[in-house]
HTML snippet that shows the backbone in 3Dmol.js (N, CA, C, O; Angstrom):
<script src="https://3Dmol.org/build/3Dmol-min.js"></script>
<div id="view" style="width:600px;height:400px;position:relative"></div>
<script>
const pdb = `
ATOM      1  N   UNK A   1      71.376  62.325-117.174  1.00  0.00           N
ATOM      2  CA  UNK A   1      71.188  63.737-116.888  1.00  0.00           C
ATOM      3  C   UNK A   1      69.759  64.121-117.231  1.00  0.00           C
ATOM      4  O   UNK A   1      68.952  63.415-117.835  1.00  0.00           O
ATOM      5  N   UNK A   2      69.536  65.544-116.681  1.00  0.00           N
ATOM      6  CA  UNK A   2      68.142  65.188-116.554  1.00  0.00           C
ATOM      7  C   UNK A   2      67.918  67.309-116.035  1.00  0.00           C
ATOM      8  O   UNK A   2      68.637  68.115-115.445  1.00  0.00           O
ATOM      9  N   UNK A   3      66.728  67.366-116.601  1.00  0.00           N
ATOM     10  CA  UNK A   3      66.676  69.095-116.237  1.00  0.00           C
ATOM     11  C   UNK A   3      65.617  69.490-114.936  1.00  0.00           C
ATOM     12  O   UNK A   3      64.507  68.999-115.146  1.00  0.00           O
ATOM     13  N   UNK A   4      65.677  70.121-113.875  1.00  0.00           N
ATOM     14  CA  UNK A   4      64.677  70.352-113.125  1.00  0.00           C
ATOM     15  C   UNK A   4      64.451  71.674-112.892  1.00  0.00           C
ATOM     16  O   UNK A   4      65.357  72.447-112.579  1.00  0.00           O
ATOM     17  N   UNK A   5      63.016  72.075-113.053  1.00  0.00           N
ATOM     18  CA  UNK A   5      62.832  73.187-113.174  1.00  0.00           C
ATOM     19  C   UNK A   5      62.167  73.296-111.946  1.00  0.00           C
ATOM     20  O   UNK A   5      61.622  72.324-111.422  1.00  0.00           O
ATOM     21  N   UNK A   6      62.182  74.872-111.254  1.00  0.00           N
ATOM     22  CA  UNK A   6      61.877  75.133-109.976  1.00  0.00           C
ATOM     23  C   UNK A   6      61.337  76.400-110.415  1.00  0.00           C
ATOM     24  O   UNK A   6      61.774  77.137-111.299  1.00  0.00           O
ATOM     25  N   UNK A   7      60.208  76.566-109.585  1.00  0.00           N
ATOM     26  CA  UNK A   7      58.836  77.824-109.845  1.00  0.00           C
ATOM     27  C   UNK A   7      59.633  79.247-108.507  1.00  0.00           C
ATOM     28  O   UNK A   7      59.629  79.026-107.296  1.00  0.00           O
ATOM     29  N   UNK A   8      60.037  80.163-108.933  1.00  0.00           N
ATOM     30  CA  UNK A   8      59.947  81.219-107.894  1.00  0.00           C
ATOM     31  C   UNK A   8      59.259  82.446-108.343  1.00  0.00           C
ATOM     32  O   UNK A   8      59.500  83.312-109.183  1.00  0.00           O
ATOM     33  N   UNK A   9      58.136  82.174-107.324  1.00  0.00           N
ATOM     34  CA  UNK A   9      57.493  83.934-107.838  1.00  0.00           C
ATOM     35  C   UNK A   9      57.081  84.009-109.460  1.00  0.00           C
ATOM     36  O   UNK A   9      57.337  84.849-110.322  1.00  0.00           O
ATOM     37  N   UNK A  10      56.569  83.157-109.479  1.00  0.00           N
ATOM     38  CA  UNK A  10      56.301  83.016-111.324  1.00  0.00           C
ATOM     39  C   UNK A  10      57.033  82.768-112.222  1.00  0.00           C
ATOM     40  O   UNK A  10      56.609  82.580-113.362  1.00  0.00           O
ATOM     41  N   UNK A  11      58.408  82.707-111.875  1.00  0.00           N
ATOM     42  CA  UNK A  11      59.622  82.433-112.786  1.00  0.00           C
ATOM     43  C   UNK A  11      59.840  81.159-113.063  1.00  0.00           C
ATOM     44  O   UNK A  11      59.213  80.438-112.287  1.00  0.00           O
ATOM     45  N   UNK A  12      60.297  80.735-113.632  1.00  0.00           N
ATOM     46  CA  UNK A  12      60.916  79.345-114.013  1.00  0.00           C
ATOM     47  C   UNK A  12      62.785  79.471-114.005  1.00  0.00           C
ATOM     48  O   UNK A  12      63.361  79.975-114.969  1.00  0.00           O
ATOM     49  N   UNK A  13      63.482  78.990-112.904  1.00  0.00           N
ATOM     50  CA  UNK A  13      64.426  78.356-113.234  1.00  0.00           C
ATOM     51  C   UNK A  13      65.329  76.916-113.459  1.00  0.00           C
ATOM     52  O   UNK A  13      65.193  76.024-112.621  1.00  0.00           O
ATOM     53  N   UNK A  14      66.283  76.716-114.653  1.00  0.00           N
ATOM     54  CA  UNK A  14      66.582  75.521-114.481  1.00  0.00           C
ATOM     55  C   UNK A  14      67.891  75.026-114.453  1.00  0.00           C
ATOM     56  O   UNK A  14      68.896  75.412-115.050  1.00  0.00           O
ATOM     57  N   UNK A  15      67.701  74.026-113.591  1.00  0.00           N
ATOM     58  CA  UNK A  15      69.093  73.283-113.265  1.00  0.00           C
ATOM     59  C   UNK A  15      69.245  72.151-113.760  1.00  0.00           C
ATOM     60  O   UNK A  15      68.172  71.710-114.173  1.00  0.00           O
ATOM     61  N   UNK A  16      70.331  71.286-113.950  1.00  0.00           N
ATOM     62  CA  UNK A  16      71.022  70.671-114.477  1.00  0.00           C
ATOM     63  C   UNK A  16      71.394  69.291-113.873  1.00  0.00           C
ATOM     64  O   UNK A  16      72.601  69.118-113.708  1.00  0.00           O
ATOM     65  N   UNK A  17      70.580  68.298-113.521  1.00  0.00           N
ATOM     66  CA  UNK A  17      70.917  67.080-112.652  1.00  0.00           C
ATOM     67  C   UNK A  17      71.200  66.198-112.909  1.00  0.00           C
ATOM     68  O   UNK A  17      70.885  65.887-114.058  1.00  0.00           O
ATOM     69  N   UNK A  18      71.921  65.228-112.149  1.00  0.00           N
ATOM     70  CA  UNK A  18      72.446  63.682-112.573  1.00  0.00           C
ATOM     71  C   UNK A  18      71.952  63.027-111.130  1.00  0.00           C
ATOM     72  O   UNK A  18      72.060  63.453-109.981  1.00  0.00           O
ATOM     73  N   UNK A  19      71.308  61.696-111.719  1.00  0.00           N
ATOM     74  CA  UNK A  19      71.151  60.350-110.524  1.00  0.00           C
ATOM     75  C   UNK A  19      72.316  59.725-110.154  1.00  0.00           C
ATOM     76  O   UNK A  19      72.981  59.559-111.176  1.00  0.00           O
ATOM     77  N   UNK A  20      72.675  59.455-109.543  1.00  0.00           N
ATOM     78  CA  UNK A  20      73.543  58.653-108.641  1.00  0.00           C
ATOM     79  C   UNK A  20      73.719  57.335-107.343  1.00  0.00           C
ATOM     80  O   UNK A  20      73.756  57.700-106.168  1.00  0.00           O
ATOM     81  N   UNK A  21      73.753  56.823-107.461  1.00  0.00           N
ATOM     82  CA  UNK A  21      73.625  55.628-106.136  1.00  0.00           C
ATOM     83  C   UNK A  21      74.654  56.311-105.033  1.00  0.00           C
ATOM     84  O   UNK A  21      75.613  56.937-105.484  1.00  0.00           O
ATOM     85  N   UNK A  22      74.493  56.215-103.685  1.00  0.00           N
ATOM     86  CA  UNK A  22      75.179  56.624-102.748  1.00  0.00           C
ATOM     87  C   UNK A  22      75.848  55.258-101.854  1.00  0.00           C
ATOM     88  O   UNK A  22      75.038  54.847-101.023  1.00  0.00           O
ATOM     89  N   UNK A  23      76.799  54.702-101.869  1.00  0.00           N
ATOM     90  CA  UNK A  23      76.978  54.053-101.330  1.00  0.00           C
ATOM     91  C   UNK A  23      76.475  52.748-101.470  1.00  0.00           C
ATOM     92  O   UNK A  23      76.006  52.167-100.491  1.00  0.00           O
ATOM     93  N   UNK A  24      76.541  51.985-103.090  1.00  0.00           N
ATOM     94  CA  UNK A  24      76.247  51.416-103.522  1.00  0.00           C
ATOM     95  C   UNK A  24      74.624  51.150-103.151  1.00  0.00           C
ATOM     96  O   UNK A  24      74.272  50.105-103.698  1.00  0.00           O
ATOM     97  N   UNK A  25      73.823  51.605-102.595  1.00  0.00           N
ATOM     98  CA  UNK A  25      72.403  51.697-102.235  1.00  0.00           C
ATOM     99  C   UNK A  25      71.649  51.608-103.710  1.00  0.00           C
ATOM    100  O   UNK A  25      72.356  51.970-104.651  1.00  0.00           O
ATOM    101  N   UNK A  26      70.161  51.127-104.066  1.00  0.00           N
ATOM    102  CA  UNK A  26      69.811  51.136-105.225  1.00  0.00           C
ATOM    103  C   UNK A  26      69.143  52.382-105.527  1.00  0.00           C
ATOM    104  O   UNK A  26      69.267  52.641-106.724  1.00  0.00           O
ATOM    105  N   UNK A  27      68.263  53.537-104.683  1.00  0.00           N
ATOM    106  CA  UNK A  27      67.901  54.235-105.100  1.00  0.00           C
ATOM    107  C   UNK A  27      68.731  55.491-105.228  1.00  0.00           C
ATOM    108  O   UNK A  27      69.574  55.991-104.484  1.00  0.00           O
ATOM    109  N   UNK A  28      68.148  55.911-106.607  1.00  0.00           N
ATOM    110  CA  UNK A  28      69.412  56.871-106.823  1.00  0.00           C
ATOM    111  C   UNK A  28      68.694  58.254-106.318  1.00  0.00           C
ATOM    112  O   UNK A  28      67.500  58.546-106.256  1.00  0.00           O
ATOM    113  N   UNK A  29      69.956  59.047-105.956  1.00  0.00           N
ATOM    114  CA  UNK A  29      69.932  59.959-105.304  1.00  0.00           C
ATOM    115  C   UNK A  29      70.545  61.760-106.540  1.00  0.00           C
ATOM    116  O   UNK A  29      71.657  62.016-107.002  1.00  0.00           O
ATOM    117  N   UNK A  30      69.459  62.418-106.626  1.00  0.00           N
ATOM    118  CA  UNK A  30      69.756  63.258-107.460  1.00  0.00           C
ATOM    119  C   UNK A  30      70.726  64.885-106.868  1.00  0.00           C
ATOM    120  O   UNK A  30      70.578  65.534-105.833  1.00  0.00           O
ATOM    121  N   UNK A  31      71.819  65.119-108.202  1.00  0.00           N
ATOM    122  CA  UNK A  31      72.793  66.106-108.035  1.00  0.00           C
ATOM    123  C   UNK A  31      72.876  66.982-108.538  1.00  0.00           C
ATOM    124  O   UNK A  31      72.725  66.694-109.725  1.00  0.00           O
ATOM    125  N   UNK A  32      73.078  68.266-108.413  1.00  0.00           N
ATOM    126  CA  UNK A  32      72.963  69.400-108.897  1.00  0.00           C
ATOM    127  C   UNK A  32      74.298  69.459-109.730  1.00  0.00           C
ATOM    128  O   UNK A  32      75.382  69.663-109.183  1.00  0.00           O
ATOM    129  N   UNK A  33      74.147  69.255-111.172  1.00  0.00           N
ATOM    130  CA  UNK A  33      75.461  69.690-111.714  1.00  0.00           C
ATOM    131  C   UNK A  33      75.653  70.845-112.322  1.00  0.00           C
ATOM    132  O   UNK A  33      76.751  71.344-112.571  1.00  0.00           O
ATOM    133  N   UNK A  34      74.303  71.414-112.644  1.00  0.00           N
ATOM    134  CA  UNK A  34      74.795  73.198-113.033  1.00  0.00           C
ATOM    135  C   UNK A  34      73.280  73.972-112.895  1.00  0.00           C
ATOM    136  O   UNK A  34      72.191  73.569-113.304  1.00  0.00           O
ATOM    137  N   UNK A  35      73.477  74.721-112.464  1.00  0.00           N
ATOM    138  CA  UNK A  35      72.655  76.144-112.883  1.00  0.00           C
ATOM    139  C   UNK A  35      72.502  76.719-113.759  1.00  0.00           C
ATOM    140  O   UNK A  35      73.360  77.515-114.140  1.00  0.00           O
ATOM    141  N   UNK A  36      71.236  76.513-114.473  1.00  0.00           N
ATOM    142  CA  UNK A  36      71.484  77.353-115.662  1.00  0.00           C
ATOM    143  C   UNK A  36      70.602  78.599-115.672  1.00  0.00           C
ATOM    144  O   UNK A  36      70.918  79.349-116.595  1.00  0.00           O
ATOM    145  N   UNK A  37      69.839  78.937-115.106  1.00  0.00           N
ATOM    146  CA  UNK A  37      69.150  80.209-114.771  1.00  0.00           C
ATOM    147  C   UNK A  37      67.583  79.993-115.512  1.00  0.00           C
ATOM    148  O   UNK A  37      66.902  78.968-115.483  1.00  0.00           O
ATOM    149  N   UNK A  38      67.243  81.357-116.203  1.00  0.00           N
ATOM    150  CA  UNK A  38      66.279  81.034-117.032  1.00  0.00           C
ATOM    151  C   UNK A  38      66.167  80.559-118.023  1.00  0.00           C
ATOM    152  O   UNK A  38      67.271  80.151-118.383  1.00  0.00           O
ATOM    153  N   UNK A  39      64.829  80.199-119.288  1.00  0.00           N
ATOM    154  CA  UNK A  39      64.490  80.028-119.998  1.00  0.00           C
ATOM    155  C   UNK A  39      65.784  80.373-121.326  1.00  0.00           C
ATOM    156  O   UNK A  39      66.506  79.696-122.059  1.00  0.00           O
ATOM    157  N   UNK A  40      65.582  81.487-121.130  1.00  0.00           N
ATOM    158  CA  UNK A  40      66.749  82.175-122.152  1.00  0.00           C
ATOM    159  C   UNK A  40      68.175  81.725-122.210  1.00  0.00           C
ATOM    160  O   UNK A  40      68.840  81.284-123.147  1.00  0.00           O
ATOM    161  N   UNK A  41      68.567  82.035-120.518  1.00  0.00           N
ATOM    162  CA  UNK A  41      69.583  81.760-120.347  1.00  0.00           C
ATOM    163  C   UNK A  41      70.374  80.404-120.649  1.00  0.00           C
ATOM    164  O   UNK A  41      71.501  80.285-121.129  1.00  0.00           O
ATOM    165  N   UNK A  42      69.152  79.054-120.089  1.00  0.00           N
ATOM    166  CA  UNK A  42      69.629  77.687-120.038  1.00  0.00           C
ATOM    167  C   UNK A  42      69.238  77.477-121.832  1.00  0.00           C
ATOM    168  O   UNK A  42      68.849  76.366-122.191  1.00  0.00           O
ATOM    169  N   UNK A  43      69.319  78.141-122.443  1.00  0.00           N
ATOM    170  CA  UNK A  43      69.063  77.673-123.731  1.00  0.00           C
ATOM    171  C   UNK A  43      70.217  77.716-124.796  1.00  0.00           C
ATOM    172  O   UNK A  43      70.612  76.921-125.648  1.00  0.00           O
ATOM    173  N   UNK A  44      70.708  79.351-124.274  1.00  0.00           N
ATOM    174  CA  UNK A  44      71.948  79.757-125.202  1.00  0.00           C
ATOM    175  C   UNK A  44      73.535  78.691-123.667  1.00  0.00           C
ATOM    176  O   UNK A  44      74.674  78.361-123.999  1.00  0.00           O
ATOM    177  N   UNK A  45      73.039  78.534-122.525  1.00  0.00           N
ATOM    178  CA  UNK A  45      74.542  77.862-121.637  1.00  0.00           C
ATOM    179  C   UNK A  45      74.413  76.460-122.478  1.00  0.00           C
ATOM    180  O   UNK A  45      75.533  76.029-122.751  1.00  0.00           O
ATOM    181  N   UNK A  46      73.433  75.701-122.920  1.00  0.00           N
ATOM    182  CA  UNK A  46      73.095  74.493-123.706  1.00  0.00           C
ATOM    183  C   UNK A  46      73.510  74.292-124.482  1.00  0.00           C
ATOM    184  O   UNK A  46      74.331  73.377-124.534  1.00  0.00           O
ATOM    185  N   UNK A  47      73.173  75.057-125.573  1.00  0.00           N
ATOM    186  CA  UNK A  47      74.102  75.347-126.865  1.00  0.00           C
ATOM    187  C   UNK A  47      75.426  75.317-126.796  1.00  0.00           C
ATOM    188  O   UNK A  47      76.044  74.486-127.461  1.00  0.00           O
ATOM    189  N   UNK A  48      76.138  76.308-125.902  1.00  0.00           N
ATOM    190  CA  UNK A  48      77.343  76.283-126.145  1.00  0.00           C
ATOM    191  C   UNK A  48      77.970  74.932-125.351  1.00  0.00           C
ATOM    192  O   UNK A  48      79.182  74.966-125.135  1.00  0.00           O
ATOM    193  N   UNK A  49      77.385  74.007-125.002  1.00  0.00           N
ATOM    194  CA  UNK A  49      78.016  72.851-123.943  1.00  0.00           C
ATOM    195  C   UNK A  49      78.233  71.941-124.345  1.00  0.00           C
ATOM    196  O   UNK A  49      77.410  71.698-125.228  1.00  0.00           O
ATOM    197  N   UNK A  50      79.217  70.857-124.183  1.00  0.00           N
ATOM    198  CA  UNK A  50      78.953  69.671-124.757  1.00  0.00           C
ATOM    199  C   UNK A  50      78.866  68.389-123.525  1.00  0.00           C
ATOM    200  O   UNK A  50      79.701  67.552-123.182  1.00  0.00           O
ATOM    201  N   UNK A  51      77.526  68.656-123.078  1.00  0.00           N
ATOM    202  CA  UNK A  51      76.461  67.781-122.264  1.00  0.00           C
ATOM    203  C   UNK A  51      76.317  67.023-123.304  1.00  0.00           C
ATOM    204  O   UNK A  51      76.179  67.342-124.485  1.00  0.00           O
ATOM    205  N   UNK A  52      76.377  65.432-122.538  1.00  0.00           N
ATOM    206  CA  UNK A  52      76.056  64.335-123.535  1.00  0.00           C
ATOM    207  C   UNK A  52      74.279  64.166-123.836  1.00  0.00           C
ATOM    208  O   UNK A  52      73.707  63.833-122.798  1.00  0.00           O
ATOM    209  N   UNK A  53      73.540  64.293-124.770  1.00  0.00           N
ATOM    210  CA  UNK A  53      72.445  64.316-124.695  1.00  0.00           C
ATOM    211  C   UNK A  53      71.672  65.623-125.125  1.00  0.00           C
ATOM    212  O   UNK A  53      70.483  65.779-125.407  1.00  0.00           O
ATOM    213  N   UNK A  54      72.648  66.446-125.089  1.00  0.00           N
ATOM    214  CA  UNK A  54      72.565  68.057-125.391  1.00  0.00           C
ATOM    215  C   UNK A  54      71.108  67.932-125.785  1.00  0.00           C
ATOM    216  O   UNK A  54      70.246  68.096-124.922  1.00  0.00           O
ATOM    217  N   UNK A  55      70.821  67.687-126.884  1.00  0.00           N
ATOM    218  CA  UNK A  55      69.488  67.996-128.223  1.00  0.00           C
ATOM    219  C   UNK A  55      68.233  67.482-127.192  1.00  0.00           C
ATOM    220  O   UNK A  55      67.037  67.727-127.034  1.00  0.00           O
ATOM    221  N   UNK A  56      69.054  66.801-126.724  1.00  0.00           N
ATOM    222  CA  UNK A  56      67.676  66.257-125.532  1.00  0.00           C
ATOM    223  C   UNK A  56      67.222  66.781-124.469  1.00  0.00           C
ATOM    224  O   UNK A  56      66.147  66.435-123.980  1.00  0.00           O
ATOM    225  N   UNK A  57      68.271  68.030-123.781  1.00  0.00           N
ATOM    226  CA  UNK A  57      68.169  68.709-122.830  1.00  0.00           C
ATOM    227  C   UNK A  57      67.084  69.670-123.129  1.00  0.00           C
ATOM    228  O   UNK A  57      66.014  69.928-122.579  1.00  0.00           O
ATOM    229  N   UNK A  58      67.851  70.228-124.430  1.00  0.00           N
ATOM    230  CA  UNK A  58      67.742  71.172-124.789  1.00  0.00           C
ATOM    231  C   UNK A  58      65.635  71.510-125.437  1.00  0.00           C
ATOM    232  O   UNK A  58      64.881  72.463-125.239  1.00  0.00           O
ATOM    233  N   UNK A  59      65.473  70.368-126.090  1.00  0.00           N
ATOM    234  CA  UNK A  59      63.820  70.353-126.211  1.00  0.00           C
ATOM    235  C   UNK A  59      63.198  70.373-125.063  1.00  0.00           C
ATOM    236  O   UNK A  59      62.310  71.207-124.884  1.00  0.00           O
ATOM    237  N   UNK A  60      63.628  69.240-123.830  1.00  0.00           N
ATOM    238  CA  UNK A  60      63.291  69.508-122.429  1.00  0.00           C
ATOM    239  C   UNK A  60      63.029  71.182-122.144  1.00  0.00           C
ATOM    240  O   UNK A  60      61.844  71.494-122.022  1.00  0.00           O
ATOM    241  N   UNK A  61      63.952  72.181-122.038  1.00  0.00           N
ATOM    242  CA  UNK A  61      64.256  73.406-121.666  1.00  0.00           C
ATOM    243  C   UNK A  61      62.962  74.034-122.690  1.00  0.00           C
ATOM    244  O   UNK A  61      61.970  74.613-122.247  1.00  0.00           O
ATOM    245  N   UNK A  62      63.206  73.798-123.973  1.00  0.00           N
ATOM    246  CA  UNK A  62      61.868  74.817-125.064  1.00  0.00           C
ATOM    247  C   UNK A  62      60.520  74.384-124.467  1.00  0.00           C
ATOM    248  O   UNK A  62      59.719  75.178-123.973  1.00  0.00           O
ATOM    249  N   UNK A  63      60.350  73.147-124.548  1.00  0.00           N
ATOM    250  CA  UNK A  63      59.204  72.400-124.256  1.00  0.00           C
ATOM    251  C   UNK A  63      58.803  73.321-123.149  1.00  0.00           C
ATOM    252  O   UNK A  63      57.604  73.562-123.287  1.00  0.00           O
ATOM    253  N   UNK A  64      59.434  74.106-121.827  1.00  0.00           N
ATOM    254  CA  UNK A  64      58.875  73.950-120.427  1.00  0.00           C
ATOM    255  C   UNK A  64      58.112  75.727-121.131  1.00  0.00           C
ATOM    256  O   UNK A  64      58.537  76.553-121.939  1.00  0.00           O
ATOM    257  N   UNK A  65      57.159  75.652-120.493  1.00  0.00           N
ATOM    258  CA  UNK A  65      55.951  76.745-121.075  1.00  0.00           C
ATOM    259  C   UNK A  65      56.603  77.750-119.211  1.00  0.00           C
ATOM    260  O   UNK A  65      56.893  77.184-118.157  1.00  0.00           O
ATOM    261  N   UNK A  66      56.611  78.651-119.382  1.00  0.00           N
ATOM    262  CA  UNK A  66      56.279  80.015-118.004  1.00  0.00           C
ATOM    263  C   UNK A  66      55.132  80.256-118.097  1.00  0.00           C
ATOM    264  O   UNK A  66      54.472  80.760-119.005  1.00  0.00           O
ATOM    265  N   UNK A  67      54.745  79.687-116.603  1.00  0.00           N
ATOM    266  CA  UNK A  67      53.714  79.693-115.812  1.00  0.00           C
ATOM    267  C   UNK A  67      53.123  81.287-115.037  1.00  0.00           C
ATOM    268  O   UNK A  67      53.451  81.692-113.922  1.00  0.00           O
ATOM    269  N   UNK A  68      52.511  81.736-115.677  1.00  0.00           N
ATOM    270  CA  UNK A  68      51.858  82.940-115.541  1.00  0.00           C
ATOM    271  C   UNK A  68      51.095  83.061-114.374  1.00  0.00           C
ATOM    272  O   UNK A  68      50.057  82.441-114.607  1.00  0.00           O
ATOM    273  N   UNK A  69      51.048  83.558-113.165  1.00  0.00           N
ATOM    274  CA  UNK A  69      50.020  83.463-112.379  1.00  0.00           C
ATOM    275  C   UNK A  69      49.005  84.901-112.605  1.00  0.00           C
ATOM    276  O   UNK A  69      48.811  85.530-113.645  1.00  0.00           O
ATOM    277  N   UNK A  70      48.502  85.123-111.329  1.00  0.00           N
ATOM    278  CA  UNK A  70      47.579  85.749-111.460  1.00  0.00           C
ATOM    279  C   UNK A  70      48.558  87.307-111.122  1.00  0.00           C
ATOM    280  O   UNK A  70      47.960  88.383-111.127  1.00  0.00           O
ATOM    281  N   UNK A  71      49.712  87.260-110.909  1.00  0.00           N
ATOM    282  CA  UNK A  71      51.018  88.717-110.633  1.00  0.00           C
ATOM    283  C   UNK A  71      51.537  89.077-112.208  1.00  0.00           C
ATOM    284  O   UNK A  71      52.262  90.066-112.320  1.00  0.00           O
ATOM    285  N   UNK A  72      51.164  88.250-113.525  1.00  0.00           N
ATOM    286  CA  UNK A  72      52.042  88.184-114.324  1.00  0.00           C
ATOM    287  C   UNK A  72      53.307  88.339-114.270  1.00  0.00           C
ATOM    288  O   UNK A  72      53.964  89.083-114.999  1.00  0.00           O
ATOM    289  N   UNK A  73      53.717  87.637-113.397  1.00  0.00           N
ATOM    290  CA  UNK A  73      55.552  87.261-113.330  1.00  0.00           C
ATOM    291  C   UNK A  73      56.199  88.520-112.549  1.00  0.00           C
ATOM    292  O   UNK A  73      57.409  88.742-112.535  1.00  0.00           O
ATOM    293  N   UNK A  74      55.046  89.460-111.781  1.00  0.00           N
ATOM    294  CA  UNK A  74      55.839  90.283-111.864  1.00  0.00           C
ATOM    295  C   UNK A  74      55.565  90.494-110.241  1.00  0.00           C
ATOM    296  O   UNK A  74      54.506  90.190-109.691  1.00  0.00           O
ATOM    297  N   UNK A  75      56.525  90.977-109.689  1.00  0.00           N
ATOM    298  CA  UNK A  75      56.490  91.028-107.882  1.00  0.00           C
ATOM    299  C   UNK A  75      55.742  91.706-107.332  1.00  0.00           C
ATOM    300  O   UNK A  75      55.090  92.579-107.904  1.00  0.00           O
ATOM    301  N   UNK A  76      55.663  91.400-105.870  1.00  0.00           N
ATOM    302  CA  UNK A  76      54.443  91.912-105.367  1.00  0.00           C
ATOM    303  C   UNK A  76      52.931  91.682-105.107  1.00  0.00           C
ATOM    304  O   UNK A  76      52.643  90.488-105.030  1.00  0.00           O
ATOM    305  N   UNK A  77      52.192  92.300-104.999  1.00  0.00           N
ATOM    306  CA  UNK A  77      50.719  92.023-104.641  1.00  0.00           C
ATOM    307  C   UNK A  77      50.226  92.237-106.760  1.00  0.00           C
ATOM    308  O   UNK A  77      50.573  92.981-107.678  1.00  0.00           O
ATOM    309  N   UNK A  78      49.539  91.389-106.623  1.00  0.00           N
ATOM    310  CA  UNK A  78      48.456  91.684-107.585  1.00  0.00           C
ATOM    311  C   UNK A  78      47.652  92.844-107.355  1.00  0.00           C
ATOM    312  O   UNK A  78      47.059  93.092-106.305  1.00  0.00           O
ATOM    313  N   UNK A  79      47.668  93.734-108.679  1.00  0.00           N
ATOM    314  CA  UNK A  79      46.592  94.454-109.356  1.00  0.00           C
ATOM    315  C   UNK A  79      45.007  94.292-108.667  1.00  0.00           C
ATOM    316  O   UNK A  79      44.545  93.196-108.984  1.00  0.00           O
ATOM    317  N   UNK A  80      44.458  94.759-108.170  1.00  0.00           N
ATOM    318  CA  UNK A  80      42.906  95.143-107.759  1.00  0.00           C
ATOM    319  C   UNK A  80      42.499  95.839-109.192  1.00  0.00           C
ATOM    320  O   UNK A  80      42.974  96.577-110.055  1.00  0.00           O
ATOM    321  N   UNK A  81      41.160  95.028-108.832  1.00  0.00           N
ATOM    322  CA  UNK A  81      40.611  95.516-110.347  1.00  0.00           C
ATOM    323  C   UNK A  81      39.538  96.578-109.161  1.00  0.00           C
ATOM    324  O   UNK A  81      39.284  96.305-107.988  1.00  0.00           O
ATOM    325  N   UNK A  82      39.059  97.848-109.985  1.00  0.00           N
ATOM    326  CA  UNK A  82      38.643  98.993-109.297  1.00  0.00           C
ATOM    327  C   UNK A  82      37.336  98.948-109.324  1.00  0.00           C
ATOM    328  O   UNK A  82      36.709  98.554-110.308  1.00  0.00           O
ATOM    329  N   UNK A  83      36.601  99.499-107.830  1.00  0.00           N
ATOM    330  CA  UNK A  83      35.178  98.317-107.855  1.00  0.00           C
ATOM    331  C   UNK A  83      34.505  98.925-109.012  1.00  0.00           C
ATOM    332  O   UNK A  83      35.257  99.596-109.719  1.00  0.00           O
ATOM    333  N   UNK A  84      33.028  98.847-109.457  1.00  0.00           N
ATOM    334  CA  UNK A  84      32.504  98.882-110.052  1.00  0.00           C
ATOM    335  C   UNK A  84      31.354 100.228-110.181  1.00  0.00           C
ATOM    336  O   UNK A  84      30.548 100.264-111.111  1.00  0.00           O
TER     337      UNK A  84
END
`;
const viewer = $3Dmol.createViewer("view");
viewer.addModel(pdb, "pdb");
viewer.setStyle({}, {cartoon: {color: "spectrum"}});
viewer.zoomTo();
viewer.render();
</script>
């Protein structure tokens, strides 16, 4: 198992994956086993779970920093700075 985080609009959400072989094939093919939303969210659904590896997920999830762009996370057009 394994955590993947996906960028929308400045956000960070994360999901919850497992590799798999498909048809006895060698490369493994990755599965969505849960949603865990945000930062916050996938931290306290972690805690309460008993995912094998938990403690390991779970530093994965602290470790991941939110990526700030130039909107500060927040929708829409960016702020114009007012000419001079």
């Amino acid at each position: 198992m394994f955590i993947r985080i996906k960028q929308v609009k400045g956000n960070s959400y994360f999901y919850l994956m497992e590799s798999q072989g498909v048809e006895g094939k060698p490369h493994p093919v990755p599965k969505t086993i849960a949603y865990l939303g945000n930062q916050k969210a996938a931290i306290s659904r972690l805690k309460a779970s008993d995912y094998p590896a938990k403690d390991k997920l779970l530093s994965q999830v602290r470790a991941a920093t939110p990526s700030v762009g130039k909107n500060q996370g927040k929708r829409g057009r960016p702020k114009q700075n007012p000419p001079a």
